[in-house]
C-alpha positions in Angstrom: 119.5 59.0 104.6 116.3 57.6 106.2 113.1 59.7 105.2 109.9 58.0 106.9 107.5 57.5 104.2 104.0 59.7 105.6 100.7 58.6 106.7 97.5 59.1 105.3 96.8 62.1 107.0 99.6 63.9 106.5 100.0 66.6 103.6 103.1 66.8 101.4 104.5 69.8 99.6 107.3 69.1 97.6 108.7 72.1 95.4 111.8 72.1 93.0 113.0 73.3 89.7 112.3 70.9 86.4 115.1 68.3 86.6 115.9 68.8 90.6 114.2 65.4 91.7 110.7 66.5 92.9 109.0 63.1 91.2 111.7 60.9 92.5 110.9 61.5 95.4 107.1 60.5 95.4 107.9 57.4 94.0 110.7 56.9 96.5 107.9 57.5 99.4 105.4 55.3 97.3 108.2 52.6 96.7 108.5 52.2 100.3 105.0 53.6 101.9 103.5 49.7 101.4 100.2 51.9 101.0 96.8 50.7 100.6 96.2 52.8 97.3 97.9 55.9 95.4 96.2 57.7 92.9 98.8 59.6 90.6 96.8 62.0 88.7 99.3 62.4 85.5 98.3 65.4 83.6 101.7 66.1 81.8 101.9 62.3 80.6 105.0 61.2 81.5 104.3 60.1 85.4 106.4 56.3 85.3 106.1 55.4 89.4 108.2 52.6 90.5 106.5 49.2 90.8 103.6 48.1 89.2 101.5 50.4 88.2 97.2 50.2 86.4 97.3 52.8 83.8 93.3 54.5 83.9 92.7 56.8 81.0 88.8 57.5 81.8 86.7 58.1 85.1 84.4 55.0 84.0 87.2 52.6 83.7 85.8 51.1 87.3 88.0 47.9 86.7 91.0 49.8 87.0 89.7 52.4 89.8 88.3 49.8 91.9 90.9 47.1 92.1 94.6 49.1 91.1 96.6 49.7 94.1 98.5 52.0 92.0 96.9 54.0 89.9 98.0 56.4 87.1 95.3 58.5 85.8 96.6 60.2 82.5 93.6 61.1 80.2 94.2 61.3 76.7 95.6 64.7 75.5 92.6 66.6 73.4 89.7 64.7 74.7 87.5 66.3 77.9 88.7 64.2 80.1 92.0 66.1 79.9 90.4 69.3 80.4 90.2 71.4 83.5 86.4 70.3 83.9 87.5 66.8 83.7 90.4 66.6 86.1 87.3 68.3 88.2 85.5 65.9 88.0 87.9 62.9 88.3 89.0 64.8 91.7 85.5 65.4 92.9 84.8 61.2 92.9 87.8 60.7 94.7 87.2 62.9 97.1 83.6 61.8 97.5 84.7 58.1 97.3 86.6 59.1 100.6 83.6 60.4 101.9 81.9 57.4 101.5 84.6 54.9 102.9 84.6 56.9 106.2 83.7 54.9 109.1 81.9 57.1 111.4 81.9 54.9 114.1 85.4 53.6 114.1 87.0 57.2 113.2 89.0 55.5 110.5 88.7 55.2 106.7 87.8 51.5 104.9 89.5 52.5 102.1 92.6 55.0 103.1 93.8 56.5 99.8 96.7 59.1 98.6 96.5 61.2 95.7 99.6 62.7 94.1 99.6 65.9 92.3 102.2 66.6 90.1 102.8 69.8 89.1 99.3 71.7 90.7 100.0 74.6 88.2 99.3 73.1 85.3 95.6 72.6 86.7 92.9 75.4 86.5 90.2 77.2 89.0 88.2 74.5 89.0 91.0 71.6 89.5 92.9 73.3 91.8 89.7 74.3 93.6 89.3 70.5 94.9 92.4 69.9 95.5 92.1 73.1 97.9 89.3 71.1 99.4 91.3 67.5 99.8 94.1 69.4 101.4 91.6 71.1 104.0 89.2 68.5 104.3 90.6 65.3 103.7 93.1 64.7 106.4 90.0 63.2 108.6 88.8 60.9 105.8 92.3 59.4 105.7 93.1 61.0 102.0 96.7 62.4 102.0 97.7 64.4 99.5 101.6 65.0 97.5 101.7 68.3 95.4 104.5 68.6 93.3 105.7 72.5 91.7 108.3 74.2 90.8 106.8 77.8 92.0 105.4 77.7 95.5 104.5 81.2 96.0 101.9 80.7 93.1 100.2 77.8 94.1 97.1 78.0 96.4 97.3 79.4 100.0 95.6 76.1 101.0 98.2 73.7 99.0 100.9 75.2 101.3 99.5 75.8 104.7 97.8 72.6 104.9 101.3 71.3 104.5 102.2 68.9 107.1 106.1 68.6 105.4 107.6 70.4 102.8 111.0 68.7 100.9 112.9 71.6 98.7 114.7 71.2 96.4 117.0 74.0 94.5 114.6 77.0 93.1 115.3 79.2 90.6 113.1 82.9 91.8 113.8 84.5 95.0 110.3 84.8 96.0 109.8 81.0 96.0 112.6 80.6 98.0 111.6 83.0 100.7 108.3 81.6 100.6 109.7 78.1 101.5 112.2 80.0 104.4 108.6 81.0 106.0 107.5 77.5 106.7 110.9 77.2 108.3 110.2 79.4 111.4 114.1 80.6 111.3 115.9 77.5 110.9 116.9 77.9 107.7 118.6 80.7 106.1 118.9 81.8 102.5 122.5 81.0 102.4 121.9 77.8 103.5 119.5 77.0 101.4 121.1 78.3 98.2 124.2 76.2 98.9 122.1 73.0 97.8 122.5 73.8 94.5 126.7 74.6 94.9 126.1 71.4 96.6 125.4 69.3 93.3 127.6 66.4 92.4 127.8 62.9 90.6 127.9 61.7 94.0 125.5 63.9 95.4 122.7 65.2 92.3 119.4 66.1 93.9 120.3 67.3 97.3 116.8 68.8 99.0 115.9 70.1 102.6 113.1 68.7 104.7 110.9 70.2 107.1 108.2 69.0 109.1 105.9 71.3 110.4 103.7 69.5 112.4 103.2 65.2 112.8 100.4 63.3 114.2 101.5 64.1 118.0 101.2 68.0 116.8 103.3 70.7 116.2 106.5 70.2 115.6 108.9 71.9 113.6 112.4 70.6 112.1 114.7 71.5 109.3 117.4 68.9 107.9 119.7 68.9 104.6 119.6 65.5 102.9 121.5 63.8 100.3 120.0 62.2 97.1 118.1 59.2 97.9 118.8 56.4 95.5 115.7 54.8 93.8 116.8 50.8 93.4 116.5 49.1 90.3 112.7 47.6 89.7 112.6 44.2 87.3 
């Protein structure tokens, strides 16, 4: 199964029960993206991408933010940075850093960045109020944005209308998984979409639908069933 790792632009939503592959994924699409920079912001601690990867436990650590190509950011439990005026923070000099690495002239960033969210519940107001504003905003500075959750119909409007493709995985509440059928336009039904978890094997464990809603070229909407991707082995 060939999944096309996204540009910069683009906006991901990838939704799933605990367990069903949702992080997988993102590294997969990392793994293989051969991007510039991607900013993992880690809030539950246990973020481990594939590849190397420069651990950054404060905003000031400029070593680490300037010359990492992939970054985790996971601030200490207990300390501010770990608090929902920190993440804040930490978001807002991303997003202003984007700002600044926009080339007016050229209509292309100098520094094209993406910034993976896993989990955007566990986030407050504030938090979750820039991301609103990198999923909105950000697709002309070049900064594409990954959400990860396991409840889509809580997140923010923004988080899942700014979604340029949406991979689902098995849910477990019936209003996530008609919220997901929406974005679908029709082409997929309930049925279908509740067989992925019937659909579960040792040969098969994290089945997930993708559906593009719209590419570079526009709107464009498709629906397809694929099988588990198979992260290889990194030394």
């Amino acid at each position: 199964m060939v999944i096309v790792p996204p540009g910069y632009k683009e906006r991901l939503l990838i939704v799933g029960e605990n367990g069903t592959g949702k992080s997988e994924l993102s590294y997969m699409l990392d793994l293989y993206g051969n991007y510039r920079k991607l900013i993992y912001i880690d809030y539950k601690g246990d973020c481990e991408p594939r590849g190397p990867f420069t651990l950054v436990t404060k905003p000031d650590d400029r070593w680490g933010w300037s010359r990492g190509r992939r970054i985790v950011y996971r601030p200490r439990r207990g300390t501010y940075w770990h608090s929902d005026r920190g993440f804040e923070i930490v978001l807002t000099q991303v997003l202003h850093q984007a700002v600044r690495a926009y080339d007016n002239k050229r209509k292309r960033s100098r520094e094209p960045v993406i910034v993976v969210i896993q989990e955007i519940l566990l986030f407050g107001p504030r938090s979750q109020k820039v991301i609103g504003e990198m999923a909105s905003g950000g697709r002309q500075l070049e900064l594409g944005l990954w959400i990860e959750t396991q409840r889509p119909k809580r997140i923010p409007v923004v988080a899942r209308s700014e979604a340029w493709r949406i991979y689902a995985f098995p849910l477990g509440y019936l209003d996530d998984e008609d919220e997901v059928l929406k974005y679908a336009k029709g082409r997929l039904s309930i049925d279908a979409f509740r067989r992925l978890e019937d659909s579960i094997s040792k040969e098969d464990p994290h089945p997930f639908y993708e559906l593009i809603r719209r590419t570079e070229e526009g709107a464009r909407i498709s629906v397809r069933r694929c099988g588990s991707l198979e992260l290889p082995a990194v030394a």
